[in-house]
PLY file of the C-alpha trace (Angstrom):
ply
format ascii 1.0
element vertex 434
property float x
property float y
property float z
element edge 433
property int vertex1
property int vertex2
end_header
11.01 -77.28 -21.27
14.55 -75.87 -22.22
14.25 -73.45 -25.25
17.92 -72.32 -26.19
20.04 -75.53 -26.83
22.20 -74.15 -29.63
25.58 -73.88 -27.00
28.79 -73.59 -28.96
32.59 -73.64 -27.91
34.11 -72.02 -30.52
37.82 -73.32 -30.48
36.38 -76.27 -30.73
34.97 -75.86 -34.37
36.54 -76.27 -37.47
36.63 -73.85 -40.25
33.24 -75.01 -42.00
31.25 -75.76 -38.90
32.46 -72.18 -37.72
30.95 -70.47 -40.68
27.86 -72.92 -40.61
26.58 -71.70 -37.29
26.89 -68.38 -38.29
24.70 -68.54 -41.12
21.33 -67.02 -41.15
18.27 -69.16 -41.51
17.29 -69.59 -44.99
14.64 -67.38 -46.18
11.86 -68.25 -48.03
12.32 -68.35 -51.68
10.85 -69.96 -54.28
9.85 -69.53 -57.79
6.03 -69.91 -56.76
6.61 -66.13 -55.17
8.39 -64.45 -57.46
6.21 -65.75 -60.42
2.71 -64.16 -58.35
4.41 -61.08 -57.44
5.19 -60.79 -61.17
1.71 -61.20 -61.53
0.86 -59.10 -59.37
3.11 -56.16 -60.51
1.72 -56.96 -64.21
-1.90 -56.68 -63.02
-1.72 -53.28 -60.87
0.06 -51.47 -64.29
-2.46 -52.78 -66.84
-5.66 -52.78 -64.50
-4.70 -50.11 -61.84
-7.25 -49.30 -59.01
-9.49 -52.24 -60.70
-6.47 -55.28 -59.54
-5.65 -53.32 -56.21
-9.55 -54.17 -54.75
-9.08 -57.22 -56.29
-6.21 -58.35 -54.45
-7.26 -56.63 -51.22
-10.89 -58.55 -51.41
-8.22 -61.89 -52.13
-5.58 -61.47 -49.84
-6.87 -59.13 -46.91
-10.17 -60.39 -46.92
-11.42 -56.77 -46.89
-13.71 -55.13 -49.55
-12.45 -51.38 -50.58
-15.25 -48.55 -51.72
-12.21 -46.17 -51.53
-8.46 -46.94 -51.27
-7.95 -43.55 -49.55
-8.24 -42.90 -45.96
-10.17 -39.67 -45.79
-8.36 -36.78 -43.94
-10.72 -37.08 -40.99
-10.51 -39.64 -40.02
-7.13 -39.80 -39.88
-6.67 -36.80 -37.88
-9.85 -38.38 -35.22
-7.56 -41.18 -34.61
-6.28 -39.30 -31.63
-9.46 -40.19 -29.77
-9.36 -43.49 -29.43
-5.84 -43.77 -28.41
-5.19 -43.30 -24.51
-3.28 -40.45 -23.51
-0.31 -42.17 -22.36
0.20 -44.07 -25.46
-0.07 -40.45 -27.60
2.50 -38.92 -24.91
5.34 -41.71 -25.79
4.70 -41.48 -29.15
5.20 -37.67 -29.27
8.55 -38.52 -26.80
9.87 -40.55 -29.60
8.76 -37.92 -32.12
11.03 -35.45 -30.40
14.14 -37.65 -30.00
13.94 -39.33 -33.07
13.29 -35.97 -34.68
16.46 -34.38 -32.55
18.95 -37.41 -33.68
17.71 -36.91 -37.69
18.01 -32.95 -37.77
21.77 -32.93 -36.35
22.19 -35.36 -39.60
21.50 -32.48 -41.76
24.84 -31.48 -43.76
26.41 -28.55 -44.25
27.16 -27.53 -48.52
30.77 -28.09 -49.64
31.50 -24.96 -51.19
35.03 -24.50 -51.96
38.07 -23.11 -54.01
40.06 -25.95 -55.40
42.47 -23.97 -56.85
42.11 -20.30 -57.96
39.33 -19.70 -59.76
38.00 -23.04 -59.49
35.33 -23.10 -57.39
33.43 -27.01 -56.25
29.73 -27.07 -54.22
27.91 -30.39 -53.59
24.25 -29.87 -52.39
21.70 -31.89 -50.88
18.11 -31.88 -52.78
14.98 -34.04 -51.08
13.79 -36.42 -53.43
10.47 -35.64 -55.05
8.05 -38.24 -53.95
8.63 -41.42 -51.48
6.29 -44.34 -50.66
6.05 -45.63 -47.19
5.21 -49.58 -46.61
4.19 -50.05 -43.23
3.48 -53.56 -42.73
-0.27 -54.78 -41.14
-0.54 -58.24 -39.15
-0.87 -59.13 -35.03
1.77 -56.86 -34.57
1.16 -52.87 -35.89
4.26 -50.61 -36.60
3.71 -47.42 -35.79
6.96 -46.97 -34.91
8.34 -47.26 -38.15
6.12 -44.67 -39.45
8.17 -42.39 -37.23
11.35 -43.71 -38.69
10.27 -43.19 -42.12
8.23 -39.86 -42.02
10.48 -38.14 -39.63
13.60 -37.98 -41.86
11.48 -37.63 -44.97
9.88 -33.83 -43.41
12.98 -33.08 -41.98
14.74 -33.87 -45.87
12.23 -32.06 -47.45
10.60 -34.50 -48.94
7.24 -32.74 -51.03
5.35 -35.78 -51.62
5.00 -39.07 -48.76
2.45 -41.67 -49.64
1.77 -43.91 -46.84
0.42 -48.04 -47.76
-0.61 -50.42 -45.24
-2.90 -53.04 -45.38
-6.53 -52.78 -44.37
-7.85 -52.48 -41.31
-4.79 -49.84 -40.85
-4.76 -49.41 -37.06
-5.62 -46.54 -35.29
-2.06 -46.57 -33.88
-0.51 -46.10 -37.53
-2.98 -43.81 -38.70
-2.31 -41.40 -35.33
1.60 -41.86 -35.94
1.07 -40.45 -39.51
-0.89 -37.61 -38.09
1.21 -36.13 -35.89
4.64 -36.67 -38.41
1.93 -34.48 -41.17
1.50 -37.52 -43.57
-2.40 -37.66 -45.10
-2.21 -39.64 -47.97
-2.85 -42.67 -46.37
-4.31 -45.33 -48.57
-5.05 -49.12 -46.98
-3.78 -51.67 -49.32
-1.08 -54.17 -48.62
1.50 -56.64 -50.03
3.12 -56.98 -53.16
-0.11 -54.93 -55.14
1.24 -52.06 -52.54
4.54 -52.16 -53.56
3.87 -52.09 -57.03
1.13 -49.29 -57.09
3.86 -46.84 -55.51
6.40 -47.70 -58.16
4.30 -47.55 -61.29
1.43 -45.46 -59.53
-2.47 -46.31 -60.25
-5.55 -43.92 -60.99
-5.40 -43.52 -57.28
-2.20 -44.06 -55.77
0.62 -41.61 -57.30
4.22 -43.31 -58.40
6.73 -42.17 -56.30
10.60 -41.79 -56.66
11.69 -44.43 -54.03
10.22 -46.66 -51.69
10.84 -47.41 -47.77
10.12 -49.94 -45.53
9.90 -53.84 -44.19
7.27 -56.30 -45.38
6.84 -60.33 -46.36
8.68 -61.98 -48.55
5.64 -60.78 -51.28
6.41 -57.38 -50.04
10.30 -57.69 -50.36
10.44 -59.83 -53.70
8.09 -56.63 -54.97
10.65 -54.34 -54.07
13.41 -56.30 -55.46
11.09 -56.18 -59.01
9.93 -53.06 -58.88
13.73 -51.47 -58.62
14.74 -53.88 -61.52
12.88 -52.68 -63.80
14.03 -49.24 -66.42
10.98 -47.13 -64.98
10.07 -48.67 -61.59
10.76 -46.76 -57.88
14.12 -47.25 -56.32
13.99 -48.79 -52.89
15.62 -48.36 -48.96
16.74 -51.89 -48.69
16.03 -55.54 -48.80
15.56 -55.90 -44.89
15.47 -59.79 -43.80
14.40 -61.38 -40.72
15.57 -59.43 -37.28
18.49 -60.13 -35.87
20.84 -59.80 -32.27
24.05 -60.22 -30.97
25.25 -59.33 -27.18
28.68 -59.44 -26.37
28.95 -60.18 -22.80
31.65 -60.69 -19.86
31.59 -61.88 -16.23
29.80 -58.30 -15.15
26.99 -58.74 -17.41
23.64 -59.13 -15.73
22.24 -62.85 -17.02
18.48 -61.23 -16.62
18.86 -58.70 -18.81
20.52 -60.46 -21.75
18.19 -63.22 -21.81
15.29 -60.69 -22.13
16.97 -58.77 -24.76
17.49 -61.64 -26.69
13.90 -62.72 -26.33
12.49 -59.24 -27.47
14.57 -60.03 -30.90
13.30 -63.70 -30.96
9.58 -62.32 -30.73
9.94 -60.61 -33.99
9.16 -63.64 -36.14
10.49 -67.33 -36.53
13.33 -66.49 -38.88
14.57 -63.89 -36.61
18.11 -64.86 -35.04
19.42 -64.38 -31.60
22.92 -65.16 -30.53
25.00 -64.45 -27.31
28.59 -64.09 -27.54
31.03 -64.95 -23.89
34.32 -66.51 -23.03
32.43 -66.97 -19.66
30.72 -70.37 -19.32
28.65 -69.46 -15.64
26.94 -66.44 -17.68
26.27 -68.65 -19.95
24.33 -70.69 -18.35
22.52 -68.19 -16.28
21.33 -66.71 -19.24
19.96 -69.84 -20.28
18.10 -69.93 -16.55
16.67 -66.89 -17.27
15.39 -67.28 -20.83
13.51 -69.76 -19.64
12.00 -68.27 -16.92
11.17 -65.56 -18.57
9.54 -67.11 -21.65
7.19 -68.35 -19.89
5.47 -64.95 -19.33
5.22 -63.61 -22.50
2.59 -63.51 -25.24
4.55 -64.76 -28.74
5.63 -67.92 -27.02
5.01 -69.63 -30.35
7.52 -67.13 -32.80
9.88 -66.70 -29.66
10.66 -70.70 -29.61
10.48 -71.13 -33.46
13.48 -68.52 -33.45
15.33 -69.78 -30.47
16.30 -72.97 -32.75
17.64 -70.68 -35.32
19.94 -69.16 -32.26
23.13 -69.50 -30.28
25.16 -69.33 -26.87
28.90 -69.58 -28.20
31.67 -69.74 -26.15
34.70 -67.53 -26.90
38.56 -67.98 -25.64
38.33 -64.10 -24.80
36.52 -60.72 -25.37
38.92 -60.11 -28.15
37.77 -63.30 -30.24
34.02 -62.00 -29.27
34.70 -59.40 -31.47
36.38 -61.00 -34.23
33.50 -63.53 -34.15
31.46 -60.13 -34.05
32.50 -58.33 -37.06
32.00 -61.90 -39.09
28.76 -61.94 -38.27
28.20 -58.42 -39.03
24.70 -58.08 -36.97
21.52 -55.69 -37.33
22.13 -55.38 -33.85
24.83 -55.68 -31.62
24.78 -55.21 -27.47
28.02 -54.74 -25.83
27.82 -55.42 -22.02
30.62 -55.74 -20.60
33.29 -53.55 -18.25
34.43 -51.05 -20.23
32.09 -51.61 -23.92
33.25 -47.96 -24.93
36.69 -49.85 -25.38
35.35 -52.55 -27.44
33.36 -50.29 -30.07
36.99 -49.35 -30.96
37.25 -52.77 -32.44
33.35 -53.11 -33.96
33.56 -52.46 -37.85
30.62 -53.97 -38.75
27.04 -53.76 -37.11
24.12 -51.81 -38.33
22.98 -50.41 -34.56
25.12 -50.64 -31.81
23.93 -50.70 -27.67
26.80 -49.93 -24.98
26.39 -51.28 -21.88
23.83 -52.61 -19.28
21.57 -49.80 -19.65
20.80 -49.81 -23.26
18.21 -52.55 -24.10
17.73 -52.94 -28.07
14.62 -52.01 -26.99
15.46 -47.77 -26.89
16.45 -48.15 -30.49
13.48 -49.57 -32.12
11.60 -47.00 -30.53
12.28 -44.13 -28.97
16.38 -43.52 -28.39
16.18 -41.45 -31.21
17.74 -43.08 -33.89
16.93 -44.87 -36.45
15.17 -48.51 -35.88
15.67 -49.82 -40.10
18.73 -51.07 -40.58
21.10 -53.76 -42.90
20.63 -57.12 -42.00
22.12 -60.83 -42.66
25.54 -59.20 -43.21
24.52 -56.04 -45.21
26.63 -53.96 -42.53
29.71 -54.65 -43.87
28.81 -52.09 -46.27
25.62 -50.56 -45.82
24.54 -47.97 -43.15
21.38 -47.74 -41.08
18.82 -45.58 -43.07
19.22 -41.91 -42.53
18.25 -38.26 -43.72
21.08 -39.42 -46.95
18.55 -41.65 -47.86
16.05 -39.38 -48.34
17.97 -36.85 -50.50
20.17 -36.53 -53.06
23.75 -35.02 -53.46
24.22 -32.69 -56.18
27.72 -31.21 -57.80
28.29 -27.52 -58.37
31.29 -26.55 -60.53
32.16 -22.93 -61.81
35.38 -21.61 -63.57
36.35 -17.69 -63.82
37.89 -17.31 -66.98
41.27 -17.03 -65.22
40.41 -20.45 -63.38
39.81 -21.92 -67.34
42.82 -20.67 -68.42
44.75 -21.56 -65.31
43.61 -25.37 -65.31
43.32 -25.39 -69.46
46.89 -27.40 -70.01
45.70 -30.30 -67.30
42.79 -30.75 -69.18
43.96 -30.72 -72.16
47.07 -33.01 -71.06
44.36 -35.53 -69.49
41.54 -35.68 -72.28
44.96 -36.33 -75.19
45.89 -38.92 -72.79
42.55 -40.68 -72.82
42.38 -39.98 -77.07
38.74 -37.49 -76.48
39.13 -34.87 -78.66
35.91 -33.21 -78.30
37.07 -33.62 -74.55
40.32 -31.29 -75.43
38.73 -29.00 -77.77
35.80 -27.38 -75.49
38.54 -26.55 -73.55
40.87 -25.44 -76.04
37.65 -23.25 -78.09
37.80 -21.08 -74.78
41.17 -20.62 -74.11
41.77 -19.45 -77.85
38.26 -17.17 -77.78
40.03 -15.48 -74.04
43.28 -15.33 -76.38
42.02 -13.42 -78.81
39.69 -11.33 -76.47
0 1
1 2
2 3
3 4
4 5
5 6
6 7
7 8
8 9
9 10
10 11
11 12
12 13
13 14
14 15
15 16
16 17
17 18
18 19
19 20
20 21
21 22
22 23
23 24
24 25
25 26
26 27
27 28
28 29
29 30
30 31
31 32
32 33
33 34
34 35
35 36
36 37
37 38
38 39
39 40
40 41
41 42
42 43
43 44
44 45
45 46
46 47
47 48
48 49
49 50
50 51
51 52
52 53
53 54
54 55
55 56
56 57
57 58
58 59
59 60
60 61
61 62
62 63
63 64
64 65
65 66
66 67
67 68
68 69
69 70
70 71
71 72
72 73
73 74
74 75
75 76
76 77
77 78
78 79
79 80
80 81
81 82
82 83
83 84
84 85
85 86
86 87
87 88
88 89
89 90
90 91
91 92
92 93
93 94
94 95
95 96
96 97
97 98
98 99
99 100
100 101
101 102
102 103
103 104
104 105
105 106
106 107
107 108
108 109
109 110
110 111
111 112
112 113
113 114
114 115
115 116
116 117
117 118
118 119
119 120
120 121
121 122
122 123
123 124
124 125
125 126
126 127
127 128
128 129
129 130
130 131
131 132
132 133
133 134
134 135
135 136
136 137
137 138
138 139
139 140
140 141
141 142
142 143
143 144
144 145
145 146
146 147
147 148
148 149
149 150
150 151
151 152
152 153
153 154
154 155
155 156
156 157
157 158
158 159
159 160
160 161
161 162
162 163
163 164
164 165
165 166
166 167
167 168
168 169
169 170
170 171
171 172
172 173
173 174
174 175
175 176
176 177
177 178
178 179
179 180
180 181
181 182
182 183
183 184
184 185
185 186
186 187
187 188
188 189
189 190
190 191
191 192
192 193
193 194
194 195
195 196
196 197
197 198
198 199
199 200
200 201
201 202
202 203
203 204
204 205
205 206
206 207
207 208
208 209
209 210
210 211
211 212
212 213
213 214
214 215
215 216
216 217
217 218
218 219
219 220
220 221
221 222
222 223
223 224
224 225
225 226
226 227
227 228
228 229
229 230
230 231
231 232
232 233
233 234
234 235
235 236
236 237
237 238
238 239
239 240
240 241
241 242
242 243
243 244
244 245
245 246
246 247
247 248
248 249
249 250
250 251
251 252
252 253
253 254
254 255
255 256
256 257
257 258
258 259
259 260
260 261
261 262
262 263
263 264
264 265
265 266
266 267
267 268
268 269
269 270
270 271
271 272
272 273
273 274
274 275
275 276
276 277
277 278
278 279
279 280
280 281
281 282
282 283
283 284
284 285
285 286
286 287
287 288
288 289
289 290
290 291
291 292
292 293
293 294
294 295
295 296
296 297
297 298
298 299
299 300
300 301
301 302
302 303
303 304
304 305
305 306
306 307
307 308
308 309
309 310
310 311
311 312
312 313
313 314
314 315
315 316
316 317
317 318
318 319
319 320
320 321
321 322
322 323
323 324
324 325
325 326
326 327
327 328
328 329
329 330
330 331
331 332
332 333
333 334
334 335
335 336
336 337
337 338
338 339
339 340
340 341
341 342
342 343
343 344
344 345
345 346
346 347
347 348
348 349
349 350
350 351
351 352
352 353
353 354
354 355
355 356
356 357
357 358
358 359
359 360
360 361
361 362
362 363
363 364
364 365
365 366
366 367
367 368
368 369
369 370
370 371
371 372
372 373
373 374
374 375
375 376
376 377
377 378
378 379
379 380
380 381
381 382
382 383
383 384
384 385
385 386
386 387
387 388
388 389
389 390
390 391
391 392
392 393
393 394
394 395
395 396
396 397
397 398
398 399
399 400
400 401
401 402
402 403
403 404
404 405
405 406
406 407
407 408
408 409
409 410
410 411
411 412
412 413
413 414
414 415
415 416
416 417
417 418
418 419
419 420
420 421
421 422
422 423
423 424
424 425
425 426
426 427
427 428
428 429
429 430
430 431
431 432
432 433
């Protein structure tokens, strides 16, 4: 059975069917979701603890005495993990920790003219809430992403959801990054305990990471709203882009675009070549190598929402590229250092034939959560920024006042704000007289 069909020339496309094949599969909307998740949010403010069993007993199937996971047994995790597994998690600890604390910026402190002196400062935010999604699939490597910059930031408070049973995996994660407030409920009654907090669960200043479309509509809410949390991002479905030339390796593109396929059926893989034999050993090797693994049914599910297209030349690659905008984009080619030059848009980028996506969502170092469907014309991958806040430092000597006074007042005439002009002018007159 052939699973990637999608094959494209692109020169052969006109404008529309160019733009329709690079469209993102639709994602599930409806006003069915965003009326429950209203619901929902409306339930966990006006019952608290009461709605969050509720829906846990509802949705998870799972009856809660306590919402809480108690401190010991989140620290006993650690014996029912092998040793190898707590090893490569502690490996990613380091490099992910390494990659986050070069982030951390130095204070602008400066003179702007004499007298005049500017700072900007980073502060942590106060309290975050970490989502960490449950299902067949357990990230505990996005507890890493999300509690490593938040220590390293400063971060006081980090409440950690997931839905119950939380795996041993996530709860060991959270150990060793020093998070124990760990409480197992799930979904959209998560997402809306952080951001309006419960008799339990505190509210928190913003909230991080992926989920549902119940978990993501939540978020959306939850930020709309005058006194809810703010949020990371709306993250959609995964997706992938390789750029590739005749010194690519077939094998190894077709099983990076399968580890991105096996994310979930509206995940989107695409490979981007002016050469037609690559191609079509790619294809080959897909399907070969689909055969062997385990999410056979989301892998082929996602395959129809992906693409082979065939460029005219590297440099169209790229300008198909940068449309696109991917989460992720592999460049293996010759010389890929000389291609980023011409990348402005892609959330996480992989250089050559040595760098499967793979390193990034777990253990390269940096960070796995990133923009997606097109975000990355704009927005950055998340970061320690994201877990603080810049503030702005000015301070005038009374020479600097007096030096600057006639700009001011000049500027604030200009703009017909009086008060504006006279705070200035009330010192310059009191300094007069002095």
């Amino acid at each position: 059975m052939a699973y990637f069909k999608n094959i494209f020339h692109w020169d052969k496309l006109n404008f529309n069917e160019q733009k329709k094949i690079l469209s993102r599969p639709v994602l599930k909307e409806s006003n069915n979701i965003k009326k429950t998740v209203k619901k929902i949010i409306e339930n966990v403010i006006t019952k608290g603890d009461k709605a969050l069993k509720k829906y846990s007993i509802l949705f998870d199937k799972f009856y809660l005495d306590k919402l809480q996971i108690p401190e010991e047994k989140i620290s006993s995790s650690s014996f029912t993990l092998s040793e190898k597994l707590k090893d490569s998690i502690l490996v990613a600890k380091k490099n992910i920790t390494s990659f986050h604390e070069a982030q951390i910026s130095s204070t602008i402190d400066i003179e702007t003219q004499n007298g005049v002196r500017c700072q900007q400062i980073s502060v942590p935010l106060n309290s975050i809430g970490i989502y960490i999604p449950g299902g067949t699939a357990p990230l505990f490597s996005t507890v890493l992403m999300l509690a490593i910059p938040a220590k390293i930031s400063g971060c006081k408070e980090i409440i950690l959801c997931s839905p119950p049973p939380i795996s041993n995996k996530v709860l060991y994660a959270s150990h060793v990054c020093g998070i124990n407030k760990i409480f197992q409920i799930g979904g959209a009654q998560a997402i809306a305990a952080l951001a309006f907090g419960t008799e339990s669960i505190p509210k928190v200043d913003k909230i991080f990471g992926p989920g549902n479309v119940y978990v993501t509509e939540a978020k959306l809410q939850v930020s709309s709203v005058f006194n809810g949390s703010e949020i990371d991002m709306l993250a959609g479905p995964s997706e992938l882009l390789v750029i590739a030339d005749e010194t690519a390796n077939p094998d190894f593109i077709a099983a990076d675009l399968l580890s991105q396929a096996e994310h979930g059926m509206s995940s989107q893989v695409i490979l981007l070549t002016p050469c037609i034999k690559l191609s079509q050993k790619v294809v080959i090797s897909l399907n070969q190598q689909i055969k062997k693994l385990s999410r056979l049914s989301e892998i082929s599910k996602a395959l129809k929402n992906s693409m082979i297209i065939i460029a005219k030349d590297i440099t169209q690659c790229v300008y198909i590229s940068n449309i696109y905008a991917p989460e992720h984009l592999i460049i293996q080619t010759k010389d890929p250092r000389k291609i980023l030059n011409h990348i402005s848009n892609a959330s996480s980028i992989f250089l050559g034939q040595w760098s499967p996506e793979s390193a990034g969502d777990y253990a390269s170092g940096t960070n796995h959560v990133l923009p997606t469907y097109g975000k990355s014309i704009t927005n950055s991958a998340l970061g320690l920024a994201d877990f603080q806040k810049r503030i702005l430092i000015q301070e005038l000597t009374s020479h600097g006042l007096i030096e600057l006074s006639k700009t001011l007042e000049i500027l604030s005439s200009a703009e017909k704000l009086d008060a504006h002009k006279n705070a200035v002018k009330i010192r310059v007159d009191f300094l007069k007289e002095k």
